[in-house]
C-alpha distance (Angstrom), angle and dihedral (degrees) to the residues before:
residue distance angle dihedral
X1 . . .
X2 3.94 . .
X3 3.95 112.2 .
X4 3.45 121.7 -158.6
X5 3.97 98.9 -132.6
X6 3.87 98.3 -167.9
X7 3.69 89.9 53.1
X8 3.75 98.7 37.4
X9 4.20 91.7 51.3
X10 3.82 88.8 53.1
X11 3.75 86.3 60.7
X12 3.50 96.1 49.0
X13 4.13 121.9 132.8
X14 3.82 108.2 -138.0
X15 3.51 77.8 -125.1
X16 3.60 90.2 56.8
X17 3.99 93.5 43.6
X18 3.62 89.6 48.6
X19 3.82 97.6 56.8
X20 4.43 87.9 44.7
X21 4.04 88.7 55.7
X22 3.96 95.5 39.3
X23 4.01 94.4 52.0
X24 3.85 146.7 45.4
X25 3.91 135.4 -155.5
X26 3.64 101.9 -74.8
X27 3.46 96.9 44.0
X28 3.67 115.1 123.5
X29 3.59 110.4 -152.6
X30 3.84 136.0 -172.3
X31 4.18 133.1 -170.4
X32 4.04 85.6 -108.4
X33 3.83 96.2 50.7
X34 3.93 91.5 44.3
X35 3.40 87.1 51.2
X36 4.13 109.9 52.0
X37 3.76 92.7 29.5
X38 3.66 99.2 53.8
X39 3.94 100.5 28.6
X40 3.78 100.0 -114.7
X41 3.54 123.8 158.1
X42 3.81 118.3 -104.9
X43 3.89 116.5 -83.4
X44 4.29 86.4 20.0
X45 3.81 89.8 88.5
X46 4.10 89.4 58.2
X47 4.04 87.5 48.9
X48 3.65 100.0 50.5
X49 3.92 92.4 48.1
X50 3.59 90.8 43.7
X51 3.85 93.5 54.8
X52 3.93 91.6 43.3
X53 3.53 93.7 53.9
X54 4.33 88.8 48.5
X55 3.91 82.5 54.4
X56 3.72 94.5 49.4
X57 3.77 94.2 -117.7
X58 3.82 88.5 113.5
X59 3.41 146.9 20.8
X60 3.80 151.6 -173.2
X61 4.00 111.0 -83.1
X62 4.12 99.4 173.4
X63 3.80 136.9 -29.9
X64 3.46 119.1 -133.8
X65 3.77 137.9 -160.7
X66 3.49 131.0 -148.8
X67 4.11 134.1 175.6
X68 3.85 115.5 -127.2
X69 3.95 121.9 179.0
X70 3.54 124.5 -151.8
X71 3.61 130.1 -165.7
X72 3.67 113.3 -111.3
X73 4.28 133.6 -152.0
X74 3.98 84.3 -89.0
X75 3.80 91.7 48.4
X76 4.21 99.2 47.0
X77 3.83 78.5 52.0
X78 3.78 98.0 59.2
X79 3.66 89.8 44.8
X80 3.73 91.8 61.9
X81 3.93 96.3 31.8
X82 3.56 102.2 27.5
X83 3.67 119.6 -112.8
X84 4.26 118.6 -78.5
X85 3.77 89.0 -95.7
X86 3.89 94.3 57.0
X87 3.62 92.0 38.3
X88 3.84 90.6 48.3
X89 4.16 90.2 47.5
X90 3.88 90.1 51.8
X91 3.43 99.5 48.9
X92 3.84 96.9 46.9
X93 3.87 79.9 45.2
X94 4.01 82.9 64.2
X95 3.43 104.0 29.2
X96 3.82 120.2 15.4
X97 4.09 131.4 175.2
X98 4.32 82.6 64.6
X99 4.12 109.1 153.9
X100 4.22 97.1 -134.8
X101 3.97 92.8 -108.1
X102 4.06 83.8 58.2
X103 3.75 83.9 55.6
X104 3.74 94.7 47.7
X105 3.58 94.0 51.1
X106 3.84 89.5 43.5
X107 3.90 101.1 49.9
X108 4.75 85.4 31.6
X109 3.93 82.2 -126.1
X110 3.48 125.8 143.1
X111 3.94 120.3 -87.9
X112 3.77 81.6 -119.8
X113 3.60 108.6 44.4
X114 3.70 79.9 52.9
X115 3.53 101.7 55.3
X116 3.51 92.3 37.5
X117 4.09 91.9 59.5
X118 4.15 87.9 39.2
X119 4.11 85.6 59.9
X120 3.47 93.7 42.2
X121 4.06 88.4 53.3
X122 3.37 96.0 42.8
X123 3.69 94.3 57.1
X124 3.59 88.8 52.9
X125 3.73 86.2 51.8
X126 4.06 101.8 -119.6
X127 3.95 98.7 110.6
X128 3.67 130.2 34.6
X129 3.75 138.2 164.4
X130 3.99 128.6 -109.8
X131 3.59 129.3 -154.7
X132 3.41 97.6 -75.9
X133 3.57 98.0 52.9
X134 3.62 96.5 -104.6
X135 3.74 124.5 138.9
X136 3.97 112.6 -118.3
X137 3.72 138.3 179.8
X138 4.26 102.4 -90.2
X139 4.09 96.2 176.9
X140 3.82 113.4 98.3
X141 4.35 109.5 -113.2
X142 4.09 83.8 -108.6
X143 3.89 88.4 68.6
X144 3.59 90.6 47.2
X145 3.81 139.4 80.3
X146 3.82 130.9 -174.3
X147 4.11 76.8 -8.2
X148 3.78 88.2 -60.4
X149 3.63 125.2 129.1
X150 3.95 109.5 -113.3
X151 4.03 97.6 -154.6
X152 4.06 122.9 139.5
X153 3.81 86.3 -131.5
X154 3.87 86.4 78.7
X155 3.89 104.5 34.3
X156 4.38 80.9 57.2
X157 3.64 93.6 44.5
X158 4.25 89.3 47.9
X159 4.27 80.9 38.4
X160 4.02 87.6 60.6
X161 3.62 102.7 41.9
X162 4.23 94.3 46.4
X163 4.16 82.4 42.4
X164 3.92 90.5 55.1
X165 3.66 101.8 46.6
X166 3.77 86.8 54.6
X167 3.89 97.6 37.7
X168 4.28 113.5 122.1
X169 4.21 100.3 -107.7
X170 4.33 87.0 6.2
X171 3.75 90.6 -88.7
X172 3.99 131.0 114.8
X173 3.50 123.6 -149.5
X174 3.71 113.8 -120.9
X175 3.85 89.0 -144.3
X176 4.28 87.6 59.2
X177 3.51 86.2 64.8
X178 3.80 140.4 101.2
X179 3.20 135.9 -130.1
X180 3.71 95.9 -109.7
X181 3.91 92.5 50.0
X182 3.95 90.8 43.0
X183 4.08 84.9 59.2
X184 4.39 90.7 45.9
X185 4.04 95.4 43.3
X186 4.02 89.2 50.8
X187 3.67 86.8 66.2
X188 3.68 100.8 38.4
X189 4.01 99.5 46.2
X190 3.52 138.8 62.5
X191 4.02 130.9 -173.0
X192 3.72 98.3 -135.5
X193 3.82 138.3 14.2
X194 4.44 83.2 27.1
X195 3.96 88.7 159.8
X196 3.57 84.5 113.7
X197 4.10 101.0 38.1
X198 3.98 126.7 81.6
X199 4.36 78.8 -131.7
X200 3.24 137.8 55.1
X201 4.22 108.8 -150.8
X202 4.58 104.8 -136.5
X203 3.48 118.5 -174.7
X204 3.60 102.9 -156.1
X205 4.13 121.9 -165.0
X206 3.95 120.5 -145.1
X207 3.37 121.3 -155.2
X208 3.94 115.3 -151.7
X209 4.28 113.8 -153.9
X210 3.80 130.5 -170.5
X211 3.73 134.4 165.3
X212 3.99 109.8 -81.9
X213 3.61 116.8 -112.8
X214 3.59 123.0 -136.4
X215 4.24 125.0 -119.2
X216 4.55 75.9 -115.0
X217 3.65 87.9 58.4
X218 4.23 85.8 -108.1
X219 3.48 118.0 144.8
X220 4.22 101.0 -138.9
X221 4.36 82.4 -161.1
X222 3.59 101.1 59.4
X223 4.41 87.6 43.0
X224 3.75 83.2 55.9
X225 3.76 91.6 43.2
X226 3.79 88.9 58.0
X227 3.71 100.1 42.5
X228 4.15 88.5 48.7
X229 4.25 82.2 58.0
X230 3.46 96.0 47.8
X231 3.53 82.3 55.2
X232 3.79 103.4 45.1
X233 3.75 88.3 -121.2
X234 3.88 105.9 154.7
X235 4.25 100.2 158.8
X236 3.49 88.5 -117.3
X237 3.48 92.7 96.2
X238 3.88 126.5 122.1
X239 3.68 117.7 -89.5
X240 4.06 103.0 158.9
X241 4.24 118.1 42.3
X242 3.84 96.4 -151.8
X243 3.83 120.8 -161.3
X244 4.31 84.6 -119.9
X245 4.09 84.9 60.4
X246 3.54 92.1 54.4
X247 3.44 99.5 40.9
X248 3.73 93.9 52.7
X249 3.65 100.6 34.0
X250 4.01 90.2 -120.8
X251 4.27 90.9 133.9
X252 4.05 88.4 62.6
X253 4.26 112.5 110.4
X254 3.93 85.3 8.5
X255 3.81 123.3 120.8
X256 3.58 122.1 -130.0
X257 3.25 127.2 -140.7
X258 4.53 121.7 -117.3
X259 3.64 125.8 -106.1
X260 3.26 134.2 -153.5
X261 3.61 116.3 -135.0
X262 3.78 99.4 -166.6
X263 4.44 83.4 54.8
X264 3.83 100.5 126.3
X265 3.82 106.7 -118.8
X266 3.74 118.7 -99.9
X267 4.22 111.7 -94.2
X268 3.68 107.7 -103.4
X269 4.13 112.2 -153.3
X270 3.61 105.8 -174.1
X271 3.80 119.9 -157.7
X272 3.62 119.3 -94.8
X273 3.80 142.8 161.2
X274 3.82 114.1 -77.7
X275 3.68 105.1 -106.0
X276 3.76 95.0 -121.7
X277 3.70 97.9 46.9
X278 3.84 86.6 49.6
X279 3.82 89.0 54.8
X280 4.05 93.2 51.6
X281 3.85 86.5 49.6
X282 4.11 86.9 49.7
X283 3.38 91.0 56.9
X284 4.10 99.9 45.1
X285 3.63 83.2 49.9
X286 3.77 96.9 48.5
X287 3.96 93.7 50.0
X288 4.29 92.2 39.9
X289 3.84 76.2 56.6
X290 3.74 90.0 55.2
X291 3.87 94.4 50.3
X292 3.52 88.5 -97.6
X293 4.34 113.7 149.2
X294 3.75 119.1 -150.0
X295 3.80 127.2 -132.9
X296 3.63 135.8 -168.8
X297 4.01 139.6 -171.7
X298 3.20 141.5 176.6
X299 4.39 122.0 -67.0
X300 4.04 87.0 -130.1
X301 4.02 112.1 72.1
X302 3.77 139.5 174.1
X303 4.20 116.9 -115.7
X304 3.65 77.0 -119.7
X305 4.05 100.2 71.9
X306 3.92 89.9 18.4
X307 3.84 97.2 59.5
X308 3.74 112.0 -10.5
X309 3.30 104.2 58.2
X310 3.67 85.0 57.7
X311 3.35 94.6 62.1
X312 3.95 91.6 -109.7
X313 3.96 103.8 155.3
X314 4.20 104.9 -122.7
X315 3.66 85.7 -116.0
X316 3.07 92.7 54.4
X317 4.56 111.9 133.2
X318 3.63 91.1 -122.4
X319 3.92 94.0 54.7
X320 3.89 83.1 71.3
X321 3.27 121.7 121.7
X322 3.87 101.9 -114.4
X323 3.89 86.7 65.7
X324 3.69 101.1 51.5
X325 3.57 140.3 54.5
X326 3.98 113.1 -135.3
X327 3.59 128.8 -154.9
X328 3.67 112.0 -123.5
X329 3.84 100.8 -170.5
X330 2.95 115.7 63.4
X331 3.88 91.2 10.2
X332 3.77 99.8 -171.5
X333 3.75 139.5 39.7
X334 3.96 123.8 -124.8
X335 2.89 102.9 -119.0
X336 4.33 148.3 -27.7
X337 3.79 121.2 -114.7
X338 3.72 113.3 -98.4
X339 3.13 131.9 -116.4
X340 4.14 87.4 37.1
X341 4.06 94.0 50.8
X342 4.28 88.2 56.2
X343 3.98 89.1 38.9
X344 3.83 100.3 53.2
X345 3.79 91.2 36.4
X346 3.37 86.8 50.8
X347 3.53 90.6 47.4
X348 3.67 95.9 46.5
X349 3.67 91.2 53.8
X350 3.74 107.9 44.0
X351 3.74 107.8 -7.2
X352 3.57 86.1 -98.0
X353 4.11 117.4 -148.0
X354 3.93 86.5 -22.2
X355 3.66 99.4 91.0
X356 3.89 96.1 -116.0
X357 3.89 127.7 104.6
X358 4.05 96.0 -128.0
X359 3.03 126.6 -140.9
X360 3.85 96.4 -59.2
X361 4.17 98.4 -124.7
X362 3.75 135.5 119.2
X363 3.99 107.9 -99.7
X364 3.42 107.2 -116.8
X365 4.49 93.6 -143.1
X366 4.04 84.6 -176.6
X367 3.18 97.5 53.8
X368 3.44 98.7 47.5
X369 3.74 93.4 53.0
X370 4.24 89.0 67.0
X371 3.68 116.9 113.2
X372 3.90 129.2 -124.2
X373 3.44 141.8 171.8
X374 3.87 100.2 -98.2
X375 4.17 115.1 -102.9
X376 3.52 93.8 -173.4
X377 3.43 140.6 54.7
X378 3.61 95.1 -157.2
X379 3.84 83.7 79.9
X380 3.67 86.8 87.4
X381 3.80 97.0 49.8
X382 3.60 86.3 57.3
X383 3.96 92.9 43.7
X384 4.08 83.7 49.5
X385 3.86 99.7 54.3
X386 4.03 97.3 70.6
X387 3.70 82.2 65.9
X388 3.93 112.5 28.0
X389 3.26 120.3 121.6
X390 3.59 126.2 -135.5
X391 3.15 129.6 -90.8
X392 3.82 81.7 20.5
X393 4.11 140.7 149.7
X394 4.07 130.0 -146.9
X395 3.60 141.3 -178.5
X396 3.42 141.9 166.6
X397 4.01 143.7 -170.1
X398 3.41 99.6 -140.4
X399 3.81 140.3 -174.1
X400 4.02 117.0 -143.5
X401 4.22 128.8 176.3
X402 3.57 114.2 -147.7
X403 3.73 127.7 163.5
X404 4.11 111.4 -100.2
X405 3.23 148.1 158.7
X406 3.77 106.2 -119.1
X407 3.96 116.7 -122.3
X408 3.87 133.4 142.2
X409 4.48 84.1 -71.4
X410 3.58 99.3 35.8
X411 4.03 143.9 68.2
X412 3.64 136.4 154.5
X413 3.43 90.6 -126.9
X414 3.71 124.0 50.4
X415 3.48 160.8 151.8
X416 4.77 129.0 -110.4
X417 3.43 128.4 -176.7
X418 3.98 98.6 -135.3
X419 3.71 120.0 -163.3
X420 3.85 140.7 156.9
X421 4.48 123.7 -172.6
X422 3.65 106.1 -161.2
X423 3.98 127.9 -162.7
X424 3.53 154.6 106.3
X425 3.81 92.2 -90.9
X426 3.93 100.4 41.4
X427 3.86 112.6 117.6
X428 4.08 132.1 148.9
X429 3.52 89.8 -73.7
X430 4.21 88.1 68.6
X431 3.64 81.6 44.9
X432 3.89 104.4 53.4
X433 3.49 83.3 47.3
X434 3.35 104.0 56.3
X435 3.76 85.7 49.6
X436 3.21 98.4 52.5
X437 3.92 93.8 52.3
X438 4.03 76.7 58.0
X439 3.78 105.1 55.2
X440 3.55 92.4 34.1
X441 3.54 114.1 33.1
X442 3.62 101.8 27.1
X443 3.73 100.5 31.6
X444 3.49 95.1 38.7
X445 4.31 95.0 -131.6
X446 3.54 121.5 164.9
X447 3.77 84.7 -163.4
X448 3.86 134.1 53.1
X449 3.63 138.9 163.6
X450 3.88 133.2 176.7
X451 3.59 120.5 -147.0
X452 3.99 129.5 -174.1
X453 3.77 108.0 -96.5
X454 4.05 128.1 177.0
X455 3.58 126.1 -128.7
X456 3.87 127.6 165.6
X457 3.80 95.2 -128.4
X458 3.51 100.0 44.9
X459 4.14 135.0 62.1
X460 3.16 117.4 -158.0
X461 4.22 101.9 23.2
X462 3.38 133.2 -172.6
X463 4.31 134.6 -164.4
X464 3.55 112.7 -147.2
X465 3.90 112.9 -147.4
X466 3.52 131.0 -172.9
X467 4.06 133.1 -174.3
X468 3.90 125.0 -120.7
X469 3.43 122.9 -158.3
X470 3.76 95.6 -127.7
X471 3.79 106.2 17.5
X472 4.04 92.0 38.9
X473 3.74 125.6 -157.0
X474 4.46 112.4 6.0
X475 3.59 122.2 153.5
X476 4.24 123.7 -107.4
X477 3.30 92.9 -154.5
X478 3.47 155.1 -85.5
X479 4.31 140.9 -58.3
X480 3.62 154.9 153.9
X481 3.42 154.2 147.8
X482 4.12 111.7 -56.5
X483 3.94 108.8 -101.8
X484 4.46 102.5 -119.1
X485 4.31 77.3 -120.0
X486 3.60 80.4 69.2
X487 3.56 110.4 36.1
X488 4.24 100.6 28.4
X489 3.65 88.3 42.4
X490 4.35 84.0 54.7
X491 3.71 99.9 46.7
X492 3.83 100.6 -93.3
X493 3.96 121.4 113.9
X494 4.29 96.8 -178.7
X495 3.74 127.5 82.3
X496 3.62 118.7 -83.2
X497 3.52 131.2 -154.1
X498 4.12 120.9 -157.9
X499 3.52 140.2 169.2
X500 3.74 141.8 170.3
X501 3.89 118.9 -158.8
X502 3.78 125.6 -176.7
X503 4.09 99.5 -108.8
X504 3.28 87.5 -164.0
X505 4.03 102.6 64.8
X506 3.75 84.0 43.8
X507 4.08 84.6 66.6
X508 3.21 92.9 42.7
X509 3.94 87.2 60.2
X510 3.82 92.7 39.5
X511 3.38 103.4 39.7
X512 4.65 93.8 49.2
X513 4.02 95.8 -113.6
X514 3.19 138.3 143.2
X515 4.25 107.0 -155.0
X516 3.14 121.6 35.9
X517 4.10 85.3 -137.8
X518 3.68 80.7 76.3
X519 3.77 90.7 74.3
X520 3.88 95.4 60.4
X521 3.37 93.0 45.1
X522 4.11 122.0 154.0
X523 3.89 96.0 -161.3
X524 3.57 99.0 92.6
X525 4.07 96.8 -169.6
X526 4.39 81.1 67.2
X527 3.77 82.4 43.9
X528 4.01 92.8 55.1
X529 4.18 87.1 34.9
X530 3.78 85.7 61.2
X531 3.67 101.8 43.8
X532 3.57 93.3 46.2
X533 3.94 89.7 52.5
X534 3.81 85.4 44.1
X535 4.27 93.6 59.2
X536 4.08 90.9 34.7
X537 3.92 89.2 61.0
């Protein structure tokens, strides 16, 4: 490739120009070496190799990759409390015939960080168990001192956790270490998920630079290096008159660096709200303008306000597993608030003081009491009666887990509008038009249609549907009147509208998309394309 050199050295970074007059063909250069030898600022020394290479002055010779280890939160606390093995040793040292729960609860470790460090010292022979199950001393007294195991497995472990507290940057090199400390580290690091490791495994790339050679045999750098000379182009030159230089008089006898007045200007992106998030703080400020008052509550509920309180039977299809997330630690709640535990049990069972029959079943009160990421928003109508007043009007943005498959409509993760309008006078009529602020105002649809739907909380119901122009006809969501199981068996003795709308197809109307993945996007240029779209229309 021909390069024109007069052109190419008018283009030149200082950064650039520094590099050409600091090295010669041969050189093998790296972003660290550019970097501490000529005083650049971190991340400058990958620019200015990056644009030499795009102007053929330099090129990639070999990439190299190296293993580092760095000590993680887990590791900087062994080093000032010892790791579980030493603490283990010295407390058996003090106290020995301990059962390894006693230890645990000693040492306020983990049952199975300390089994974990008893196998690992009973392979190496220090600890063993007797007949009673009690953890004892196994070494013979000539491989102990002070009562301390003298084995090189713990003078390299201390060796590695001194070394990385000292380290430059707080890694080691893998290549800096021995053979005996290659063997300990394996067992005490990990490459990903190290929350639970002293190290933390990084593969780290090095890329090696030198000035491109021409098909003549020319070297275009050291051309350029000469014509920047002739010059008296250093890269020290001037490029930005500040109001401290002329103030002090620092600019005089200095050389200032060319511009180009035909250089397009540099792309400015100024911050601004992501259009999604601005569309979820449209609507909250649409319905506070209606009245409306927001509630919240927690992402982790019991079956109890999730589904029972709704008057959805425990055996129930949608209870199954495949639509709900559980909680597997801790799997159950304490307890259920009384008097709305008895009520909806109650309820559940015989219709209770509502005037319906139930659903004729035993109420399981354990099972209710289990813990699940909530799949509803409705939860936090139900949550929000006990305490509504009346006349009164609620809404929530709310964020539900149910088990999907994903497409352009559906995620596993995602977002309802809740709400619930409570009062003597409320009917479907408030309802529909509620819902029909929704579809059209909110979504944006030109067409809507309401079809009969079933829940088990609510009597009548109603699906709201609206048409795309590219995915055609998909359903917002669903709502009703409250069931009196629900609202009697809460406290409340009025009618009560609710419904629960998936926010997030509503943007996708609004917003002119097609998925809703598209609204949790991470490229941020189809982020800016959509917000820009958003203001033009």
């Amino acid at each position: 490739m021909l390069i024109d050199i007069q052109n190419t050295v008018k283009n030149l970074h200082p950064l650039e120009i520094r590099i050409i007059l600091s090295y010669a063909k041969g050189d093998e250069l790296t972003i660290e070496k550019v970097e501490k030898e000529l005083g650049f600022k971190p991340g400058n020394g990958n620019q200015a190799l990056s644009w030499l290479a795009d102007k053929g002055l330099a090129s990639e010779i070999r990439r190299v990759t190296a293993v580092f280890y760095e000590l993680t939160a887990l590791g900087r606390e062994w080093k000032e409390m010892g790791s579980p093995e030493e603490r283990i040793i010295e407390l058996i040292r003090i106290q020995s015939g301990l059962s390894l729960p006693d230890i645990a609860r000693t040492l306020k470790l983990e049952n199975r960080d300390i089994g974990s460090a008893f196998g690992s010292l009973s392979k190496l022979g220090v600890l063993a168990m007797d007949g009673e199950k009690k953890v004892i001393m196994a070494l013979p007294p000539d491989r102990l001192e002070n009562g301390r195991p003298v084995l090189e497995h713990f003078t390299v472990l201390r060796g590695l956790l001194d070394k990385a507290a000292t380290a430059e940057g707080g890694l080691i090199a893998e290549a800096s270490l021995s053979d005996a400390e290659k063997s300990v580290m394996a067992g005490i690091s990990k490459k990903r998920g190290a929350a639970d490791t002293a190290f933390r495994q990084i593969d780290r790339e090095t890329v090696f630079f030198g000035f491109a050679v021409s098909e003549d045999g020319s070297v275009p750098a050291e051309a350029a290096a000469a014509a920047l000379k002739a010059a008296g182009i250093t890269g020290d030159e001037i490029g930005t008159l500040t109001a401290e230089m002329l103030e002090t008089g620092s600019w005089k006898g200095r050389a200032f660096r060319s511009y180009n007045v035909k250089t397009p200007p540099t792309r400015l992106n100024p911050g601004r709200a992501n259009p999604y998030a601005q569309f979820l703080e449209n609507v909250k400020d649409k319905l506070a303008s209606l009245g409306f008052q927001e509630f919240d509550g927690p992402l982790v509920e019991t079956e109890f306000w999730n589904s029972d309180a709704l008057f959805m039977p425990q055996f129930h299809s949608a209870r199954d597993i495949h639509d709900v997330y559980r909680v597997a630690e801790p799997e159950r709640a304490k307890a259920i608030e009384e008097p709305w535990l008895s009520n909806i049990a109650s309820a559940h069972e015989s219709g209770g003081a509502t005037g319906s029959r139930g659903w004729n079943y035993a109420f399981d009160r354990d099972f209710t009491r289990r813990l699940i990421l909530r799949s509803q928003g409705t939860v936090l109508s139900a949550k929000t009666l006990p305490r509504a007043e009346i006349p009164g009007k609620y809404f929530g943005i709310v964020r539900c887990f149910r088990y999907d498959r994903v497409d352009a409509t559906h995620l596993p993760d995602f977002y309802q509008t809740e709400g619930i309008v409570l009062g003597e006078n409320v009917n479907l009529r408030t309802l529909l038009g509620m819902l029909d602020m929704f579809a059209r105002e909110v979504a944006g649809a030109k067409e809507v249609k309401y079809v009969p739907g079933y829940f088990p909380f609510t009597e009548p119901s109603v699906e709201v549907h609206i048409r795309h122009p590219v995915l055609g006809w998909f359903e917002l969501g669903g709502s009703g009147i409250f069931r009196p199981e629900v609202t009697e068996s809460l406290g409340v003795n009025v009618p009560v509208a609710a419904w629960g709308l998936g926010i997030d197809r509503m943007a996708l109307m609004a917003l002119g998309l097609n998925d809703l993945r598209e609204l949790f996007s991470c490229n941020i240029e189809n982020v800016r394309l959509r917000r820009t779209k958003e203001n033009a229309g």
